[in-house]
VEXMIPA-377276 format. One line per 10 residues: for each residue x, y, z of C-alpha. Coordinates in nm, 3 decimals. Example, Ala and Ser with C-alpha at 12.3 -4.5 7.8 and 13.67 -1.06 7.14 Angstrom:
// VEXMIPA-377276
1.230:-0.450:0.780; 1.367:-0.106:0.714
// end
This chain:
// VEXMIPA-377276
0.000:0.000:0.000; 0.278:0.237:0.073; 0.447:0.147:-0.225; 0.154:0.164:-0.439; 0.128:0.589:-0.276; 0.478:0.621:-0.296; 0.487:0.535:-0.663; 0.166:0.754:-0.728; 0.335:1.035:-0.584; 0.640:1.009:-0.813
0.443:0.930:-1.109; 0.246:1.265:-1.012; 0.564:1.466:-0.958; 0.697:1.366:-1.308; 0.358:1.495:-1.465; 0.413:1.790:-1.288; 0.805:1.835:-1.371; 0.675:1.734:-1.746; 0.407:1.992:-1.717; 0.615:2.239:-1.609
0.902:2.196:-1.826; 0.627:2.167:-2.166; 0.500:2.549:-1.995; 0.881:2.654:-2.026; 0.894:2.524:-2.386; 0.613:2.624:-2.553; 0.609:3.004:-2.364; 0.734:3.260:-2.601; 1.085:3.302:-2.693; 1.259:3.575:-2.505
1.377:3.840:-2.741; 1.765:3.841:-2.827; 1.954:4.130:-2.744; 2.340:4.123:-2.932; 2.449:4.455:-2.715; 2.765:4.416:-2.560; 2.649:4.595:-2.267; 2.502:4.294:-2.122; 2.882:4.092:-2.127; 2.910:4.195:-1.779
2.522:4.153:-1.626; 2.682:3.818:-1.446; 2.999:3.881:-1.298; 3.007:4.004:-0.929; 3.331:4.202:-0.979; 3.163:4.486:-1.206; 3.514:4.664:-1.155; 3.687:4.443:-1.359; 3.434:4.355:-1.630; 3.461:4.765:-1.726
3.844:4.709:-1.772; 3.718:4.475:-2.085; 3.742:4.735:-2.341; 3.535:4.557:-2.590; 3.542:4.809:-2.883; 3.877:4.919:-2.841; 3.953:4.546:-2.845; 3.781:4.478:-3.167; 3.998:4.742:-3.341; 4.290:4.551:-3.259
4.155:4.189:-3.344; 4.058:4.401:-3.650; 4.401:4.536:-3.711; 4.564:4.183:-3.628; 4.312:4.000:-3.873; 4.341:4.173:-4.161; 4.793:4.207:-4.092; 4.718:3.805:-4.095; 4.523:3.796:-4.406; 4.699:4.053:-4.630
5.068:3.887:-4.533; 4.949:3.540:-4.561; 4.821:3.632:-4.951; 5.110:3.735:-4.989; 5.292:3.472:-4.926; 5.108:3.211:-5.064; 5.090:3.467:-5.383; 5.481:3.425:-5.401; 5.482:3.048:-5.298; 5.627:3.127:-4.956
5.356:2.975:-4.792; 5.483:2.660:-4.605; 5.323:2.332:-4.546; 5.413:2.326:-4.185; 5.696:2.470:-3.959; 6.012:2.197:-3.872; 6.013:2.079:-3.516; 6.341:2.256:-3.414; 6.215:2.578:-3.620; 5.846:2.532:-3.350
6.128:2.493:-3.083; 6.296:2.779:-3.183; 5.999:2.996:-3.278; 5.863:2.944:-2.871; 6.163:2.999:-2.691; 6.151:3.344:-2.934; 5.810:3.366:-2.869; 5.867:3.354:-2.503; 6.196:3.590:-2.465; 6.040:3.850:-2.723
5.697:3.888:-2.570; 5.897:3.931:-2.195; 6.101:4.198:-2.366; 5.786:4.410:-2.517; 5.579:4.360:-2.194; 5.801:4.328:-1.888; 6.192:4.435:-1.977; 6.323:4.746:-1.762; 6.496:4.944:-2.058; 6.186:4.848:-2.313
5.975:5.060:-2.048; 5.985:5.371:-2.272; 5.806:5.235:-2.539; 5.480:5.128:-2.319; 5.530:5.487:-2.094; 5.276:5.635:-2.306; 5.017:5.314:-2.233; 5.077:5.246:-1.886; 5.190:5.345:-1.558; 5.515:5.240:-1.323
5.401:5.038:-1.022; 5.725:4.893:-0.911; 6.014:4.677:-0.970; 5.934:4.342:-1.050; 6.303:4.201:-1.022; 6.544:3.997:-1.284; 6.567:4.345:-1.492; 6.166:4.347:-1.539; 5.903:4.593:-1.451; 5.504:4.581:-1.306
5.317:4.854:-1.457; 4.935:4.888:-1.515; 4.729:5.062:-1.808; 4.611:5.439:-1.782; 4.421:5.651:-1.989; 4.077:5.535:-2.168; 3.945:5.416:-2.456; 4.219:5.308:-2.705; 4.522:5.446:-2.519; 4.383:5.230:-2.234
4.341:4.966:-2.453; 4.726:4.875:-2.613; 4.791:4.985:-2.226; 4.648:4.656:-2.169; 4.827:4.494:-2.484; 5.158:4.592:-2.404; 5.198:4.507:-2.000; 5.085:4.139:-2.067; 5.356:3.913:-2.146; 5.077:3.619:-2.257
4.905:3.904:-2.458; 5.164:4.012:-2.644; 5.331:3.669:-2.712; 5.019:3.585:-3.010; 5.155:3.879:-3.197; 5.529:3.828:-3.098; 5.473:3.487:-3.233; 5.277:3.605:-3.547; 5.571:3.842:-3.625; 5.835:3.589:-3.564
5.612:3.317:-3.811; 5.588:3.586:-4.025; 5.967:3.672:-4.033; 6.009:3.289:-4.107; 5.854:3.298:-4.410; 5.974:3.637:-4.561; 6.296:3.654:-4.431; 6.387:3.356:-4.300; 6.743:3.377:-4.261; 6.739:3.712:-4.029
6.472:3.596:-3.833; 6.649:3.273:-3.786; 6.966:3.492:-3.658; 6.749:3.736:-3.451; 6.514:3.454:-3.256; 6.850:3.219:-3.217; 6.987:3.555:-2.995; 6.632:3.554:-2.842; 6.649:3.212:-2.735; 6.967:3.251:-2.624
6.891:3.526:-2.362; 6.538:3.355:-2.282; 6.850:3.024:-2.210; 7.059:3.253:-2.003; 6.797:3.390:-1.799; 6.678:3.036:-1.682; 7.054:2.927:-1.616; 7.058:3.279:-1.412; 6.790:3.196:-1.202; 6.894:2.800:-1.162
7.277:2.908:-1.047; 7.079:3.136:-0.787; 6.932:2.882:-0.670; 7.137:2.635:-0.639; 7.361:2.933:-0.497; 7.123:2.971:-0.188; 7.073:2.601:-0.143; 7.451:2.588:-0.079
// end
């Protein structure tokens, strides 16, 4: 007998979830709204959802695009378009990567070129810097760009790819030094080490 109920009531609790959810479904749609004013309606931390400068943003996704497209017609218009990158030149081309987008984002004496973008916080140590965007709109913007080592290495690694293909024997020379230094910076910090440890 209490089985028998038991089972009623769960058979009468799926009509009702199964009622419920066929209301849901066949209610009108909710209209769409596109407006990039609602990317932030969920996040709790409202302060850093307005650092997203969304249409300064698209103008340099924009910009980066159509560099991509136009140089990449290019070089498949002069048959410089490869078929795929050697493993020691994708070895070479990250460790490049790596050093290149440190330099443009973090190095001490490459501070002059971001000045206008961002401001001095303090010294970060190893010869690097921690700075932080000013201004607004697209000043604000490449402020952003340029004091973020993992945003800058895309472009430092489009560049470099680039280079590969157009000039492949400079940039060979010029991400073999950058590889180098991004080398000699890790074999700085392990001799420290292992200097303390003694």
């Amino acid at each position: 007998m209490k089985m028998t109920k038991a089972l009623n009531t769960h058979a009468h609790g799926g009509r009702i979830l199964r009622s419920n959810y066929v209301n849901r479904s066949t209610s009108e749609p909710q209209a769409s709204d596109f407006s990039i004013e609602k990317y932030g309606d969920k996040t709790p931390d409202k302060k850093e959802c307005d650092e997203q400068l969304l249409t300064e943003y698209a103008a340099m996704l924009g910009f980066y695009l159509t560099s991509v497209v136009v140089l990449t017609g290019l070089a498949k218009q002069r048959g410089q378009l490869r078929r795929r990158f050697g493993l020691l030149d994708l070895a070479l081309l990250g460790i490049a990567t790596h050093k290149l987008s440190r330099i443009i984002a973090k190095d001490r004496i490459t501070s002059i070129l971001r000045a206008p973008f961002v401001s001095y916080i303090r010294g970060a140590g190893a010869g690097e810097v921690e700075e932080e965007p000013r201004g607004r709109g697209i000043q604000r913007g490449i402020g952003h760009l340029v004091s973020c080592p993992y945003c800058t290495a895309p472009w430092s690694a489009t560049a470099l790819a680039f280079g590969f293909l157009y000039a492949p024997k400079v940039t060979r020379f010029f991400a073999g030094i950058l590889a180098s230094v991004a080398m000699s910076d890790f074999l700085h910090r392990a001799y420290l080490a292992a200097k303390e440890n003694t």
